[in-house]
C-alpha positions as CSV (number, residue, x, y, z in Angstrom):
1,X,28.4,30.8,12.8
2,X,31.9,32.5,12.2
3,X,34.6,30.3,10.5
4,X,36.7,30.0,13.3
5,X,33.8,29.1,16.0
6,X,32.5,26.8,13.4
7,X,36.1,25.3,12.4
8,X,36.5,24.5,16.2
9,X,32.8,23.0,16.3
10,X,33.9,20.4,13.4
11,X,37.3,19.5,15.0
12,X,35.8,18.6,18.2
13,X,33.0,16.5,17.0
14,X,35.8,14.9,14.2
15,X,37.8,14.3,17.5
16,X,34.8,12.6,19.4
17,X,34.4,10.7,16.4
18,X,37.1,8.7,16.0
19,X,38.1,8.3,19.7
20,X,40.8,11.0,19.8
21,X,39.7,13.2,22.8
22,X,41.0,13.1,26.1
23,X,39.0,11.3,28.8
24,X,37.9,14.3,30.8
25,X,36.2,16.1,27.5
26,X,34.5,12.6,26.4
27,X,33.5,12.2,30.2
28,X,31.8,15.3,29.9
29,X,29.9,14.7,26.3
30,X,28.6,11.4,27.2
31,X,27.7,12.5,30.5
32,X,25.2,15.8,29.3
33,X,24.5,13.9,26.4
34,X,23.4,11.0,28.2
35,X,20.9,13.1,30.9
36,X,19.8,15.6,28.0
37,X,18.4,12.8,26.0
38,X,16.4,10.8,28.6
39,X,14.9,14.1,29.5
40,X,13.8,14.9,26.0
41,X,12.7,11.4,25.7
42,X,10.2,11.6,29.0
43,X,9.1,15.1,28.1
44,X,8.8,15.3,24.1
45,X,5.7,16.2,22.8
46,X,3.3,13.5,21.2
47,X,1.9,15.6,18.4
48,X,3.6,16.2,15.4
49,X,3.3,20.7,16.0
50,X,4.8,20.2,19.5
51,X,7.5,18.6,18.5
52,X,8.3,21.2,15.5
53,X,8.0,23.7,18.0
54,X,10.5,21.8,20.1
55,X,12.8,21.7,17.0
56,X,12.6,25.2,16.7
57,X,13.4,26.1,20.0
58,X,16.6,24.1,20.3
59,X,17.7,25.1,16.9
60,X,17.4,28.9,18.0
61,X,19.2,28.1,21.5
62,X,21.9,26.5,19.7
63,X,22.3,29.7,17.3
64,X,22.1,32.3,20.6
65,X,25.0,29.8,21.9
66,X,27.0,30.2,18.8
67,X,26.4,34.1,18.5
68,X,27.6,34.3,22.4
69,X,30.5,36.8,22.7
70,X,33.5,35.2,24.1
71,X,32.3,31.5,23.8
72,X,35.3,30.2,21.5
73,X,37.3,31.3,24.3
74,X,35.8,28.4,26.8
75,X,36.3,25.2,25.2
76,X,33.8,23.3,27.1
77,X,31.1,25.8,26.0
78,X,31.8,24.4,22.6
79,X,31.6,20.6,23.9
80,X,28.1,21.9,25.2
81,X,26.8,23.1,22.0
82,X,28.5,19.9,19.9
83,X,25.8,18.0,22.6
84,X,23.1,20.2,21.7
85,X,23.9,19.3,17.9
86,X,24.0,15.5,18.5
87,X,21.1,16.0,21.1
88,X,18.7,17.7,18.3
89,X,19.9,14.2,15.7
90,X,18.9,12.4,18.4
91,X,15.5,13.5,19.1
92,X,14.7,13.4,15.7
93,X,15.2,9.8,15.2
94,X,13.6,9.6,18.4
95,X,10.3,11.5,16.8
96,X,10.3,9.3,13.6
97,X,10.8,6.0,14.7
98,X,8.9,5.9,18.6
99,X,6.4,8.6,18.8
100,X,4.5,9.4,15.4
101,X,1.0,7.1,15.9
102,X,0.8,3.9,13.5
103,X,4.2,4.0,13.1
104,X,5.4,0.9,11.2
105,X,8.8,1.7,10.1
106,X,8.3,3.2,7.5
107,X,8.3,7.1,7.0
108,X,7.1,9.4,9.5
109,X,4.9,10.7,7.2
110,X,2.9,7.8,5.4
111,X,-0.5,7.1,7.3
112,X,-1.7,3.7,8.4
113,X,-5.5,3.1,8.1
114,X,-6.7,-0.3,10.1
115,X,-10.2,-1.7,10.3
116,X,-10.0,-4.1,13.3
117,X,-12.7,-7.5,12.8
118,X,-16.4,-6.5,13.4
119,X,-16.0,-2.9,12.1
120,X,-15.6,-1.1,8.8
121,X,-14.7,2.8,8.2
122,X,-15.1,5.3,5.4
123,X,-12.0,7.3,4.5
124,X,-11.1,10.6,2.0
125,X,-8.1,11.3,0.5
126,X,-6.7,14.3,0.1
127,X,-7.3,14.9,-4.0
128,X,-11.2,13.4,-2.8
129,X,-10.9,9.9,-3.6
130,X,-13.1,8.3,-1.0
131,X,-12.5,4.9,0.6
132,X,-14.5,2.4,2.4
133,X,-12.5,-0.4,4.2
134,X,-14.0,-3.8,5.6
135,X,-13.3,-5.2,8.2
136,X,-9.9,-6.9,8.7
137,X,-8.4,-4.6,6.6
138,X,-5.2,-2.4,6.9
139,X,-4.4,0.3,4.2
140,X,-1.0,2.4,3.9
141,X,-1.0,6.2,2.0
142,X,2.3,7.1,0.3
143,X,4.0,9.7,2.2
144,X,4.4,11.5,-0.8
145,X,1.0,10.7,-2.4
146,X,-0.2,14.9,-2.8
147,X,3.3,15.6,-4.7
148,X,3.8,12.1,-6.6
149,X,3.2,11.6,-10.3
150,X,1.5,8.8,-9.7
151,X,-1.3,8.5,-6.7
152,X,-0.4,5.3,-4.6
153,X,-1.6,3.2,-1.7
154,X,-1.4,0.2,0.0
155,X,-3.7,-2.7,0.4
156,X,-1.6,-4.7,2.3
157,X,-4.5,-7.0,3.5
158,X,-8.4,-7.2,3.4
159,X,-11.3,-5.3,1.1
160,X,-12.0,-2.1,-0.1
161,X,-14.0,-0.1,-2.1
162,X,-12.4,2.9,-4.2
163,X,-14.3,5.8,-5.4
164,X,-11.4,7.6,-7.1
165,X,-11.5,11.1,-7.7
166,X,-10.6,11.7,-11.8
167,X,-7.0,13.3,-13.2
168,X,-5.9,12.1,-15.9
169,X,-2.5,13.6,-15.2
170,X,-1.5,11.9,-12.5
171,X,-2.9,7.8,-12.2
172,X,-4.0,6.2,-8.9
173,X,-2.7,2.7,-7.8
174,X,-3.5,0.4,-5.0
175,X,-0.4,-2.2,-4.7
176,X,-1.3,-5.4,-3.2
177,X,1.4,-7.8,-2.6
178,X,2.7,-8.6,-5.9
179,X,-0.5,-6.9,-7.9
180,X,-1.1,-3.6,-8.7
181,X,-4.5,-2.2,-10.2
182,X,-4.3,1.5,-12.0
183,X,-6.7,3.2,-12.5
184,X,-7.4,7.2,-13.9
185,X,-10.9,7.9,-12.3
186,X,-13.4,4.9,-11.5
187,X,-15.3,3.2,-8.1
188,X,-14.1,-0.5,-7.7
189,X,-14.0,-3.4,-5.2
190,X,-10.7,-4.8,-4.1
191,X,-10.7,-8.1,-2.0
192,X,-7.2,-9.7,-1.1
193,X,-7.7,-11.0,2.2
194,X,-4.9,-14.1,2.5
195,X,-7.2,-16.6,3.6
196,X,-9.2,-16.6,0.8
197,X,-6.0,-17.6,-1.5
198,X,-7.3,-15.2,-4.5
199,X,-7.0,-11.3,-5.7
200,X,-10.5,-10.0,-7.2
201,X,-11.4,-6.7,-9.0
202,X,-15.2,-6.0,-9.3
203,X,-15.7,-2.6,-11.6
204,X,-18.6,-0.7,-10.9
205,X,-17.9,2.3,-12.9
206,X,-14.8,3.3,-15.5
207,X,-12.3,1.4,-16.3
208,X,-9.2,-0.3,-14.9
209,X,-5.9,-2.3,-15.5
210,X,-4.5,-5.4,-13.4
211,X,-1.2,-6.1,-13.7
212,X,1.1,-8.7,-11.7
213,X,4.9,-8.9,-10.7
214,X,6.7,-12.2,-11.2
215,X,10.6,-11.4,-10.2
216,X,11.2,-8.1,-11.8
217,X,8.5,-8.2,-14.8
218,X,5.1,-7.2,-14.9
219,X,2.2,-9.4,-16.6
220,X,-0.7,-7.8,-17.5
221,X,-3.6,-9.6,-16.6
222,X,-5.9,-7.0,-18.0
223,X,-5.9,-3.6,-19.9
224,X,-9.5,-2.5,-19.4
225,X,-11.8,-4.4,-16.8
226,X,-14.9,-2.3,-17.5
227,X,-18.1,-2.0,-15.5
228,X,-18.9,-5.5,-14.3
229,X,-16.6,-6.7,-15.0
230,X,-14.9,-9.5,-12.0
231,X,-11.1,-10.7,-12.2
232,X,-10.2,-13.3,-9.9
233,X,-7.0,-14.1,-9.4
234,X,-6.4,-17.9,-7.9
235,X,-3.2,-18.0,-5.9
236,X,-2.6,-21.6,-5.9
237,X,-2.7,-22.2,-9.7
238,X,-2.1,-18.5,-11.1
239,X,-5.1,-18.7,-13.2
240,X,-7.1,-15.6,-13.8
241,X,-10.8,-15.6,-14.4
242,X,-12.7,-12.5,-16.2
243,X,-16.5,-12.6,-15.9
244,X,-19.7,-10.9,-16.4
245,X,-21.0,-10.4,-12.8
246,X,-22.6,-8.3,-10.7
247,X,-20.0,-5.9,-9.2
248,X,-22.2,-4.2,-6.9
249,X,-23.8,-6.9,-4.8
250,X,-20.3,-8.1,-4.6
251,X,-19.4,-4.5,-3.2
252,X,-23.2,-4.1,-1.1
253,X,-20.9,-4.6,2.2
254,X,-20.2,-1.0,2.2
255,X,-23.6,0.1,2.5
256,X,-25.6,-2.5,4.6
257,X,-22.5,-5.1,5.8
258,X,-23.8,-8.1,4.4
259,X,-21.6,-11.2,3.6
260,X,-22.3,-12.0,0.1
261,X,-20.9,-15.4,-0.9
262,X,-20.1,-16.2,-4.3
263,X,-19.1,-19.6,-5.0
264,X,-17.3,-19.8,-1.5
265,X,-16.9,-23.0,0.2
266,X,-18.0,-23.1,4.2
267,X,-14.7,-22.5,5.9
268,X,-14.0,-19.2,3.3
269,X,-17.9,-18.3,4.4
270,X,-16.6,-18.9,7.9
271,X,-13.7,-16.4,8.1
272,X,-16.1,-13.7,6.3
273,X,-18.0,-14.0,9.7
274,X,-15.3,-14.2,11.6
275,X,-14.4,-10.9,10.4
276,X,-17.6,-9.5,10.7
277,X,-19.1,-10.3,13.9
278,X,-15.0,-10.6,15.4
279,X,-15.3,-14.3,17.1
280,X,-13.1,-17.2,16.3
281,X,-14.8,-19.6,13.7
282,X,-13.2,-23.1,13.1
283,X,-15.1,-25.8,10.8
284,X,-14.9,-29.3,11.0
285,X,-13.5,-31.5,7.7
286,X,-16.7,-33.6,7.7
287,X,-19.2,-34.3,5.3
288,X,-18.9,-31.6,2.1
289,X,-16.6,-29.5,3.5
290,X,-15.4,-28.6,-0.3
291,X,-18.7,-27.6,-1.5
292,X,-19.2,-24.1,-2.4
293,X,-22.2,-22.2,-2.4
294,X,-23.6,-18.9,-3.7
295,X,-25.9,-17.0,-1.6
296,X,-26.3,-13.8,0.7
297,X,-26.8,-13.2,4.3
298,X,-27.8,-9.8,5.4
299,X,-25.9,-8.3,8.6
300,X,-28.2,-9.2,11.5
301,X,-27.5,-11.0,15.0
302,X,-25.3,-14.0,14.5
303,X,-27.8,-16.3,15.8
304,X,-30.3,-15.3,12.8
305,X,-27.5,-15.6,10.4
306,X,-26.4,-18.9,11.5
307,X,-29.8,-19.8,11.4
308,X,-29.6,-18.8,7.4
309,X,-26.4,-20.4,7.1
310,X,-28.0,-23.7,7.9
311,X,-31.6,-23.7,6.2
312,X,-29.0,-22.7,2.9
313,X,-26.2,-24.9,3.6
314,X,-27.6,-27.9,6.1
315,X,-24.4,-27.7,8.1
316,X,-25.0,-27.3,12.3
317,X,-22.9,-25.5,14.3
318,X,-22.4,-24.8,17.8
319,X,-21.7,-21.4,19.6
320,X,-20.3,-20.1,22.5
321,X,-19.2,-16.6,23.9
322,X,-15.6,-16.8,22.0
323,X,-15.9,-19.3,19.7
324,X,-18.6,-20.5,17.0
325,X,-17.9,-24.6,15.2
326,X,-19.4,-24.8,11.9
327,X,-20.2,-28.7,10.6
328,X,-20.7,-28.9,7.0
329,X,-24.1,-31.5,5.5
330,X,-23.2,-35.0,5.4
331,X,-25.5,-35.7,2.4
């Protein structure tokens, strides 16, 4: 753009600005501005290449415009192209914030991973680390997670298991609320669903650190978890547990979808098959609701598992098409 055509580009839109032009040229911006941007909005592409290609093209009109013999000579012609400038802003807020699937606001480019109840999915990352996600689970990627020193994601709610591919130069984390795990190269369980009011780490391979945030320090609540190693978390008291158990039964949903119960009371039993079969599950306060129980129930029809539930348990239940009531023993 030459100095002067550019000069006069800057003074109009400085003029526009703050108010300063008369009412026939600010007629005129807001009118083409107005009908050029509900056209791009009805006709802009829904993929990511279309609307680069878009960008293109209206950043090469806009530099045929400026290299236009003659056009500092027709004022308006430069109120057109200031509209093209401000148009082209405008559709690319318009990209980032409405169009790009998953979108969350946050950055165009991080990528949203959701497991909706009753399903689960299996997931690679670009460097190789693989991912398996229960169900009920939503996971966030960095948006700068190739280029980063340090690998991150996001577990904002649910389980997964993490098969993470090995460099030692650059450390992968999953944040979770206020926890993060690190880890160099290692396969682990992660459950944080918020129902179940704890964070838990199962190691099946390497090694791997747990910290927590409390305001803006960090507490480690372990160095080195090794391999079968289980940290709980509890929520409601902020006691952490470490234990010898066994981290791959705990982790066996990714394989064959089986609930596996660990000293879970009925109601925390009853939201794991809520999740996996996707109905609504309420239990009753009666009888030994508290109680907690250890045992496994392979993934099979509901009615055979609820049959298992009760020769294991001795609650009753009853079920309908949307929504199953659980009654804990009375003994």
């Amino acid at each position: 753009m030459k100095p002067k055509s550019d000069q006069f580009l800057k003074d109009i839109l400085a003029r526009y600005q703050h108010n300063e032009l008369g009412e026939q040229e600010k007629a005129v911006i807001d009118k083409w501005f107005e009908d050029q941007q509900k056209a791009a909005a009805e006709q802009f592409p829904a993929d990511e290449q279309g609307a680069e290609q878009l960008r293109l093209e209206l950043s090469n009109r806009l530099q045929q415009q400026v290299n236009t013999p003659k056009v500092y000579r027709l004022p308006y012609r430069w109120i057109s192209i200031a509209c093209s400038l401000l148009l082209i802003i405008g559709i690319s807020i318009y990209y980032r914030h409405e169009i790009l699937p998953g979108n969350t606001g946050n950055t165009a480019a991080e990528q949203v991973f959701q497991t909706p109840n009753g399903t689960m999915q299996k997931i690679t990352l670009k460097d190789g680390t693989e991912i398996w996600m229960n169900a009920g689970t939503v996971l966030r990627v960095a948006a700068n997670f190739s280029s980063a020193q340090e690998r991150k994601v996001y577990l904002d709610k649910g389980e997964a298991f993490f098969k993470v591919k090995r460099d030692t130069l650059r450390p992968f984390s999953i944040a979770t609320r206020e926890m993060l795990t690190t880890v160099l190269g290692t396969s682990f369980n992660i459950r944080a669903y918020p129902d179940s009011k704890s964070y838990q780490v199962a190691v099946n391979t390497g090694k791997v650190k747990v910290t927590r945030q409390t305001g803006n320090q960090w507490k480690v609540l372990s160095t080195g978890l090794i391999k079968g190693e289980v940290l709980t978390y509890h929520t409601a008291t902020g006691k952490t547990d470490i234990a010898l158990r066994n981290a791959k039964l705990i982790s066996s949903w990714k394989t064959d979808r089986g609930i596996y119960a660990d000293q879970l009371t009925l109601s925390e039993i009853g939201a794991e098959i809520a999740r996996q079969y996707a109905i609504d599950v309420k239990v009753t306060a009666n009888g030994n609701f508290r109680q907690k129980y250890s045992l496994q129930l392979p993934h099979q029809d509901l009615q055979t598992v609820l049959q298992q539930l009760t020769v294991a348990t001795g609650m009753n239940y009853q079920l309908n098409q949307s929504l199953l009531t659980i009654n804990p023993a009375t003994r």
